[in-house]
ChimeraX commands (.cxc) that place a marker at each C-alpha (Angstrom):
marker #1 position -11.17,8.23,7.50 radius 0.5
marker #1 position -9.45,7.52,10.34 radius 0.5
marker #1 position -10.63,4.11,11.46 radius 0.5
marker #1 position -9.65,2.80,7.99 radius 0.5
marker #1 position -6.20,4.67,7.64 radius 0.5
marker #1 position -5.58,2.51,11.65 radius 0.5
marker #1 position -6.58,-0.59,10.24 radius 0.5
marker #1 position -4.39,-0.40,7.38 radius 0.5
marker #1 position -1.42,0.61,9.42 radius 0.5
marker #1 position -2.07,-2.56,11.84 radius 0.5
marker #1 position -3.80,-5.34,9.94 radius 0.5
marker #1 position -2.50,-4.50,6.67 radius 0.5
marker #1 position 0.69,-6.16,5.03 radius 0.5
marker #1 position 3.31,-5.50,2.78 radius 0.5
marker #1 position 4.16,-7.90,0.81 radius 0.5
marker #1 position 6.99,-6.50,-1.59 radius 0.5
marker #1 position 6.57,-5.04,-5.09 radius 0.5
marker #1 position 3.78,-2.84,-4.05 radius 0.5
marker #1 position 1.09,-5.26,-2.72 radius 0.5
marker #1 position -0.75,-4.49,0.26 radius 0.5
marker #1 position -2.51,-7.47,2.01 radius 0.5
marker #1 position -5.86,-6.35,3.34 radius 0.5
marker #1 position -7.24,-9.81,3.79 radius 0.5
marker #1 position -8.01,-9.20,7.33 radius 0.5
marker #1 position -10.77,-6.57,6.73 radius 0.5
marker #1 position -11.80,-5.74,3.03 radius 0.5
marker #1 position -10.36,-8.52,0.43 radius 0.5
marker #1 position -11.25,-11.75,2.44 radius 0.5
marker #1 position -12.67,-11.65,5.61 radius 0.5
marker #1 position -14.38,-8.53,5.51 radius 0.5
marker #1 position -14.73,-6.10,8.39 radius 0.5
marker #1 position -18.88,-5.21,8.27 radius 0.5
marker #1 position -18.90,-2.61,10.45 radius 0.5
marker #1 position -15.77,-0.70,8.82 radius 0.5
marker #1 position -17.33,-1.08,5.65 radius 0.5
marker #1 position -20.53,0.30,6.17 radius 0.5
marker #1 position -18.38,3.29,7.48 radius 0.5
marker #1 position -16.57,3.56,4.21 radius 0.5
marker #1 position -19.79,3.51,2.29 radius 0.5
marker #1 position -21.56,6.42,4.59 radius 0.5
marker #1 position -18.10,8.43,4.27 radius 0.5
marker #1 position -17.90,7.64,0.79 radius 0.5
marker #1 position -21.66,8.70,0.48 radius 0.5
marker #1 position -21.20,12.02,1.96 radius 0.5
marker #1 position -18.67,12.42,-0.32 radius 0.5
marker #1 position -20.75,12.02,-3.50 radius 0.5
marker #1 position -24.71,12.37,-2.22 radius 0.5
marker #1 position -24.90,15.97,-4.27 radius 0.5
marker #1 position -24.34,14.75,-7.52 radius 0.5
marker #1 position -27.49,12.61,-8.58 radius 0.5
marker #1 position -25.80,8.66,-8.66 radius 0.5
marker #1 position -28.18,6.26,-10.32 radius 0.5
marker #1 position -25.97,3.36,-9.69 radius 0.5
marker #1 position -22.68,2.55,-8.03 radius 0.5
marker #1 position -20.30,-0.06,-10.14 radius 0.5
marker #1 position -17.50,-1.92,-9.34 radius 0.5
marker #1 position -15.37,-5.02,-10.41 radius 0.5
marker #1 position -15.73,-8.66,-9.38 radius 0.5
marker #1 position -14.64,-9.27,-6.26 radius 0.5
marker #1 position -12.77,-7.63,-3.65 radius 0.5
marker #1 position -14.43,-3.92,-4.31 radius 0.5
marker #1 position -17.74,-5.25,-3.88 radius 0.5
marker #1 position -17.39,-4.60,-0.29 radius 0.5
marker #1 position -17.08,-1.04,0.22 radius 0.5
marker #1 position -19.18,-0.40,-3.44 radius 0.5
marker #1 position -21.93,-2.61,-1.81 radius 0.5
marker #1 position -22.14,-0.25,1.44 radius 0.5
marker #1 position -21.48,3.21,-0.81 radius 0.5
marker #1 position -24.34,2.04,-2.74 radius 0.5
marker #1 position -26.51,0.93,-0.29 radius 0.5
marker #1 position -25.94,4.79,1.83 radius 0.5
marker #1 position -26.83,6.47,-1.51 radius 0.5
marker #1 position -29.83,3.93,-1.66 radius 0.5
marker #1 position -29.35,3.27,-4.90 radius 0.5
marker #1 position -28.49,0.01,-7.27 radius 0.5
marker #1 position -24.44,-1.94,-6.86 radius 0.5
marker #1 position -23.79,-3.26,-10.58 radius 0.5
marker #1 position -20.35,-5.54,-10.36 radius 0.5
marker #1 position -18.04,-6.33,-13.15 radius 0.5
marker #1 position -18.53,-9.82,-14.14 radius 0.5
marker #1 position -15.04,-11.52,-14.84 radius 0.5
marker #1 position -16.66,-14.47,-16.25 radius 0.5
marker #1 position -20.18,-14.90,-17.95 radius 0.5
marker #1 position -22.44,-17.10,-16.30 radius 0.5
marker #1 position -25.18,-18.65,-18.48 radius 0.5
marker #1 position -27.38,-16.15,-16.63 radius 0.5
marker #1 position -25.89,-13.44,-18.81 radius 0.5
marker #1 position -27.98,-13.94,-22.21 radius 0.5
marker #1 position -28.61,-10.94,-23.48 radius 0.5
marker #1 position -25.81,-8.31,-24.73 radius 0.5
marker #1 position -23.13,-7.82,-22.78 radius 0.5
marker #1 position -20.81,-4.76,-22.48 radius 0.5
marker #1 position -16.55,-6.19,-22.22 radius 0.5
marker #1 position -13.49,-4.82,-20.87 radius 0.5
marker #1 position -9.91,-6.04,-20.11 radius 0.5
marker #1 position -8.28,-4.96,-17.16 radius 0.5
marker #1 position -4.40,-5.73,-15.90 radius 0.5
marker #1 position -4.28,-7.82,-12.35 radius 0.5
marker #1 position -1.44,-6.67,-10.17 radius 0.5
marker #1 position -2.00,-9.73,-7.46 radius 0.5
marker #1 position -2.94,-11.94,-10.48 radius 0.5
marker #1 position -0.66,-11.39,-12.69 radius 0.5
marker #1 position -2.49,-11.79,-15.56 radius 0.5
marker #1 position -4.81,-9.86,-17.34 radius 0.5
marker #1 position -8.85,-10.07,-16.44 radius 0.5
marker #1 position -11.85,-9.77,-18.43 radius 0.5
marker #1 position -14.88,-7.25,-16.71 radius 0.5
marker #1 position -18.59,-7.94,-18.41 radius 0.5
marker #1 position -21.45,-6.09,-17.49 radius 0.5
marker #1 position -24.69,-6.84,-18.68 radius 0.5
marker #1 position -25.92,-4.19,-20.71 radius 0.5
marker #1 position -29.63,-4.89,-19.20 radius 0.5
marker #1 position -28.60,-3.15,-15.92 radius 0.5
marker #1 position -26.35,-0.44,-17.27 radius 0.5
marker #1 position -28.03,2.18,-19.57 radius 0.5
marker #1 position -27.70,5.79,-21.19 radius 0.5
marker #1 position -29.51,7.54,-18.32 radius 0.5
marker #1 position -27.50,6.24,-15.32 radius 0.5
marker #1 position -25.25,8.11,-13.58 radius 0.5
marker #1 position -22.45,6.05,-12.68 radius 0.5
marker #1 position -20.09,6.25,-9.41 radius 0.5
marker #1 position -16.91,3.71,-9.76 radius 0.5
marker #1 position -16.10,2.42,-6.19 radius 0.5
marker #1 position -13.24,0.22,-5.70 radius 0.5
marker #1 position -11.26,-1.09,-2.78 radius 0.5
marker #1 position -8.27,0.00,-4.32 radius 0.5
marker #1 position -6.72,3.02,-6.26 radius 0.5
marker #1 position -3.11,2.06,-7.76 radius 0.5
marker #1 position -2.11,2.47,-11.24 radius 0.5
marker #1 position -6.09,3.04,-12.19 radius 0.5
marker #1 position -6.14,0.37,-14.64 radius 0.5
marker #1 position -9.28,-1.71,-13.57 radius 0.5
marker #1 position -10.95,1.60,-12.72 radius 0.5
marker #1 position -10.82,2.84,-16.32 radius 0.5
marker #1 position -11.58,-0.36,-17.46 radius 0.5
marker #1 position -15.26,0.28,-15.45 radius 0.5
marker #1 position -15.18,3.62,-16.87 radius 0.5
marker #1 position -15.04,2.43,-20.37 radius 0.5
marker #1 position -17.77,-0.26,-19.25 radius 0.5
marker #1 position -19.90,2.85,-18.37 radius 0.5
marker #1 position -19.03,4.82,-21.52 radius 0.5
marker #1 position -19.87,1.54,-23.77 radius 0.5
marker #1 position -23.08,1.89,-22.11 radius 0.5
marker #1 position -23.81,5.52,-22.94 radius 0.5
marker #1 position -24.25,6.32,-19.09 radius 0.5
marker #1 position -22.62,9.22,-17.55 radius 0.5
marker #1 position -19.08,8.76,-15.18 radius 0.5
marker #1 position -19.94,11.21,-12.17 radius 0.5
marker #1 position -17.50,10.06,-9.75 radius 0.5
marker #1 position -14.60,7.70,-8.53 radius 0.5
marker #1 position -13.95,6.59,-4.80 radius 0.5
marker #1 position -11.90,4.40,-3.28 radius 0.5
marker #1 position -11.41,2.97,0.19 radius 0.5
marker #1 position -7.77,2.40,-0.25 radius 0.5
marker #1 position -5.25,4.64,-2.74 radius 0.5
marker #1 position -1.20,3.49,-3.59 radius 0.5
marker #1 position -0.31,7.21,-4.15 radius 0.5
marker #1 position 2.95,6.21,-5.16 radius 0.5
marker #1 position 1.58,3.68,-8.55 radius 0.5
marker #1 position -0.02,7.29,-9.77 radius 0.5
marker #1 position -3.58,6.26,-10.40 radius 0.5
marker #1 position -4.86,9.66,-9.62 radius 0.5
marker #1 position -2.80,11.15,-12.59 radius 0.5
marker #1 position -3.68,8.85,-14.72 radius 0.5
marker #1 position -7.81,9.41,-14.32 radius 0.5
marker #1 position -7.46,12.92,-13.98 radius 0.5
marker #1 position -8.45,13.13,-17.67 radius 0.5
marker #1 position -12.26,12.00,-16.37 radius 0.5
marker #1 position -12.71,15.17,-14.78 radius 0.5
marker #1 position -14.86,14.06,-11.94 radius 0.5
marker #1 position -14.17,13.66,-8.46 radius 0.5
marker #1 position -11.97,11.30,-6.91 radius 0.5
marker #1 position -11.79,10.27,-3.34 radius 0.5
marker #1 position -10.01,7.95,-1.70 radius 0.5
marker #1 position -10.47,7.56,2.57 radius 0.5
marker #1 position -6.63,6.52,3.27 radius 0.5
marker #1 position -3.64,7.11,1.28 radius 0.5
marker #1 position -0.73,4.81,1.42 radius 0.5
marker #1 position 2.59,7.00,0.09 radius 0.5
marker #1 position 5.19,4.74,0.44 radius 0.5
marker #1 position 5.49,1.07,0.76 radius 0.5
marker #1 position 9.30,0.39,0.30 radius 0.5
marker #1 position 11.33,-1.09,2.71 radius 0.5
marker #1 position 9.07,-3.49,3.97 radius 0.5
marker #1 position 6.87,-0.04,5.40 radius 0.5
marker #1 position 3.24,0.99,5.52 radius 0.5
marker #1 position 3.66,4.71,5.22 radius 0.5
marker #1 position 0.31,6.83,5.20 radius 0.5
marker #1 position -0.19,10.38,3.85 radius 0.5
marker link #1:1,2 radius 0.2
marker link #1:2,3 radius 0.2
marker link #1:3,4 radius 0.2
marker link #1:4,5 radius 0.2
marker link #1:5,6 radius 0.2
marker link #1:6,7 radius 0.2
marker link #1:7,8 radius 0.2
marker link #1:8,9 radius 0.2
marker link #1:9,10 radius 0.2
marker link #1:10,11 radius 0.2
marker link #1:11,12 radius 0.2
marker link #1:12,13 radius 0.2
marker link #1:13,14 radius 0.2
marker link #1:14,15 radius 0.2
marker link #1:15,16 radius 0.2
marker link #1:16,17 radius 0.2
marker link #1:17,18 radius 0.2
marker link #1:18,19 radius 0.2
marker link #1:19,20 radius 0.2
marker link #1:20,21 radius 0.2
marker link #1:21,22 radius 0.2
marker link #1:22,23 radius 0.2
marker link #1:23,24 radius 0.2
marker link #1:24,25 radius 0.2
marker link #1:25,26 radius 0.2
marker link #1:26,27 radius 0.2
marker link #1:27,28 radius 0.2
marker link #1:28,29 radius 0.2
marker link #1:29,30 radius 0.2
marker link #1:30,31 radius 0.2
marker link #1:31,32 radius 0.2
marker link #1:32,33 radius 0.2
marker link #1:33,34 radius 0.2
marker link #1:34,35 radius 0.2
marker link #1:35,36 radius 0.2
marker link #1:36,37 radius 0.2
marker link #1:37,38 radius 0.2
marker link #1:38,39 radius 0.2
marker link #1:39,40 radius 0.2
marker link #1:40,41 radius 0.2
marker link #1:41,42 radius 0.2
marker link #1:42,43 radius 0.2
marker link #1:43,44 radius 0.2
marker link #1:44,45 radius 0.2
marker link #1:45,46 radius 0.2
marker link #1:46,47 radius 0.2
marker link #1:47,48 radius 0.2
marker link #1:48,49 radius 0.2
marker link #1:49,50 radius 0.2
marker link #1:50,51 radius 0.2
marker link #1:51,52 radius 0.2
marker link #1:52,53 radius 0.2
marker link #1:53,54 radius 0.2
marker link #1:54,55 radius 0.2
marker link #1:55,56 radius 0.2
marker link #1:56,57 radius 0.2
marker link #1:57,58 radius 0.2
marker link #1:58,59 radius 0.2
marker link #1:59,60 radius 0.2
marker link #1:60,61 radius 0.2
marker link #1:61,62 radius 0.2
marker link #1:62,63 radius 0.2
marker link #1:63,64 radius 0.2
marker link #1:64,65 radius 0.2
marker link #1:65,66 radius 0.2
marker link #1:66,67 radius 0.2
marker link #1:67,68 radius 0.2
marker link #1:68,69 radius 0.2
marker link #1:69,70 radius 0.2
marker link #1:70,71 radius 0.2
marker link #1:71,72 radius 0.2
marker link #1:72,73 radius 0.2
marker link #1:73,74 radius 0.2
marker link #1:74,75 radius 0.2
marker link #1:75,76 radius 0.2
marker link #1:76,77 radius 0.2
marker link #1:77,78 radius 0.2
marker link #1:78,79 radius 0.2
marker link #1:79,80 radius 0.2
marker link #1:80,81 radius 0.2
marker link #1:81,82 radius 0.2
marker link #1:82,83 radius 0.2
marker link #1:83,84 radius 0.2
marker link #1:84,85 radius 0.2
marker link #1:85,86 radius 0.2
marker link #1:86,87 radius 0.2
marker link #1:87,88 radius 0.2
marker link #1:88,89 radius 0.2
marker link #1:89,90 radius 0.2
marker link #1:90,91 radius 0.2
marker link #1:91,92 radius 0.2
marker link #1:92,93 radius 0.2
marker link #1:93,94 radius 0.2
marker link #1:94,95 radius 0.2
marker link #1:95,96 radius 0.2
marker link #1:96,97 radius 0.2
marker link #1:97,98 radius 0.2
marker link #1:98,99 radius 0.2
marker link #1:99,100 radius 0.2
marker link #1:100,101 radius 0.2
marker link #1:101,102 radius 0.2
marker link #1:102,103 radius 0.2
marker link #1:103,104 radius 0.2
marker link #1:104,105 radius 0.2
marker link #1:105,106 radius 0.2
marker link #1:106,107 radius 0.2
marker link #1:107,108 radius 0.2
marker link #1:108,109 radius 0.2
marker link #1:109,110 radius 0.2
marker link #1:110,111 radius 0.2
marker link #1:111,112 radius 0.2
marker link #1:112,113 radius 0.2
marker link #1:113,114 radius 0.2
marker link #1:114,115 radius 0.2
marker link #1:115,116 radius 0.2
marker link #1:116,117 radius 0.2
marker link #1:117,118 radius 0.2
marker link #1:118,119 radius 0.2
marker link #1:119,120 radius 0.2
marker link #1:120,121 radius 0.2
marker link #1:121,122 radius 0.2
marker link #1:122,123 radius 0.2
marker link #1:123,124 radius 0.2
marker link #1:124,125 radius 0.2
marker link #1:125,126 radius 0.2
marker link #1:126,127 radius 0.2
marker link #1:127,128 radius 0.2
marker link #1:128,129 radius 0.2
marker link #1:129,130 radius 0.2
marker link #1:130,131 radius 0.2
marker link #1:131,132 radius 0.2
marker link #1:132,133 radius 0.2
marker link #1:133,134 radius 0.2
marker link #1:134,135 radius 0.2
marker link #1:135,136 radius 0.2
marker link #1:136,137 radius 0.2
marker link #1:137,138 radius 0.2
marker link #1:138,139 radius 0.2
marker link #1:139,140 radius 0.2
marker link #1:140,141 radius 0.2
marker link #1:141,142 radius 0.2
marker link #1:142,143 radius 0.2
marker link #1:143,144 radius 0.2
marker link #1:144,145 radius 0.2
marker link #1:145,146 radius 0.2
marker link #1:146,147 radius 0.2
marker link #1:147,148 radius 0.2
marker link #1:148,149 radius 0.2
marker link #1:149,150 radius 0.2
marker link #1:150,151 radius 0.2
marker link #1:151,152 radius 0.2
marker link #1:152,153 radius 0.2
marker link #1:153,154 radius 0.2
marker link #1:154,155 radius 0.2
marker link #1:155,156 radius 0.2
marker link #1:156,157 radius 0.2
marker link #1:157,158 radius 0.2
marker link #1:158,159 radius 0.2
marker link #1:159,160 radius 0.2
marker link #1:160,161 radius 0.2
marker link #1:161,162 radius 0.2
marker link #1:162,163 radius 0.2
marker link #1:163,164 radius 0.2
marker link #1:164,165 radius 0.2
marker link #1:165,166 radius 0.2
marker link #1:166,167 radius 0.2
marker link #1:167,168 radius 0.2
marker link #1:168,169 radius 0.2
marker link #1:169,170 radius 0.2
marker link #1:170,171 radius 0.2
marker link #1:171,172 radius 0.2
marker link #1:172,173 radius 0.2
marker link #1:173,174 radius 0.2
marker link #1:174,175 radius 0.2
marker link #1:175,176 radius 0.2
marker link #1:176,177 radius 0.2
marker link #1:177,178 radius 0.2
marker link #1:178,179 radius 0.2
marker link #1:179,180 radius 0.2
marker link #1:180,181 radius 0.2
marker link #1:181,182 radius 0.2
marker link #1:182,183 radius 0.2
marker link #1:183,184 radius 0.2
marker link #1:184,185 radius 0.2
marker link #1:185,186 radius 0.2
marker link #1:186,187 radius 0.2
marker link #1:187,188 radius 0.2
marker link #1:188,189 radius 0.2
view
């Protein structure tokens, strides 16, 4: 997509050790229009194979999960990563490694809005080493629901996510590639 791979290139940031500062657009002030462009591309991408619901994690991917979901017209569940009192009933738990945290963080879904029958797309803003996105996948497997698809708006080619969820067997697509970020660069595939 070529109005996110430009926007990456000039508002985006590197900021050493393979962080990529997207503040301006997606991960802080978020860039409406853009988005809802990434969720209709994104949606083309996956409106053939029956999604029931579209998940992501707490916070930065509800962005471009919330406009994905909203073009397939179906349901956004996010990844809690702490339980509000709200959350009574049983509650399905994941851990998942933060690169820009530095820590590790806990994902809850409530298992009232995640069930056997759903079939599940993972969006994310980011694809990098593919950790938080197979900690949703387990989240959707703990649920009994089915894993039909993974997209991204954003993928570090060079942290090997890709390789690492090929295992899932399902699609994955990702709108703008980074392949390189050393030396200070923002190099695009």
């Amino acid at each position: 997509m070529e109005k996110l791979r430009q926007r990456v290139v000039t508002d985006g940031e590197n900021l050493g050790r393979g962080i990529l500062k997207v503040d301006s657009f997606i991960n802080h002030q978020i860039d409406t229009h853009l988005m809802f462009e990434v969720g209709q591309e994104l949606a083309h991408h996956f409106a053939d194979i029956g999604v029931t619901k579209v998940i992501t994690a707490e916070i930065s991917g509800i962005a471009p999960a919330l406009a994905t979901a909203h073009a397939l017209n179906v349901p956004l569940i996010y990844a809690r990563k702490t339980r509000p009192v709200t959350m009574t009933g049983p509650v399905f738990v994941e851990v998942a490694p933060s690169h820009t945290k530095g820590s590790d963080v806990f994902l809850m879904v409530s298992a009232e809005f995640l069930k056997p029958g759903d079939r599940v797309l993972v969006v994310d803003d980011f694809l990098a080493s593919g950790a938080t996105i197979l900690a949703l996948v387990r989240l959707v497997e703990h649920a009994g629901a089915t894993l039909v698809g993974i997209g991204t708006a954003i993928e570090k080619k060079f942290e090997d996510g890709r390789e690492v969820l090929a295992f899932l067997d399902v699609p994955i697509v990702s709108l703008a590639v980074v392949a390189d970020m050393s030396d200070g660069k923002i190099l695009l595939e």
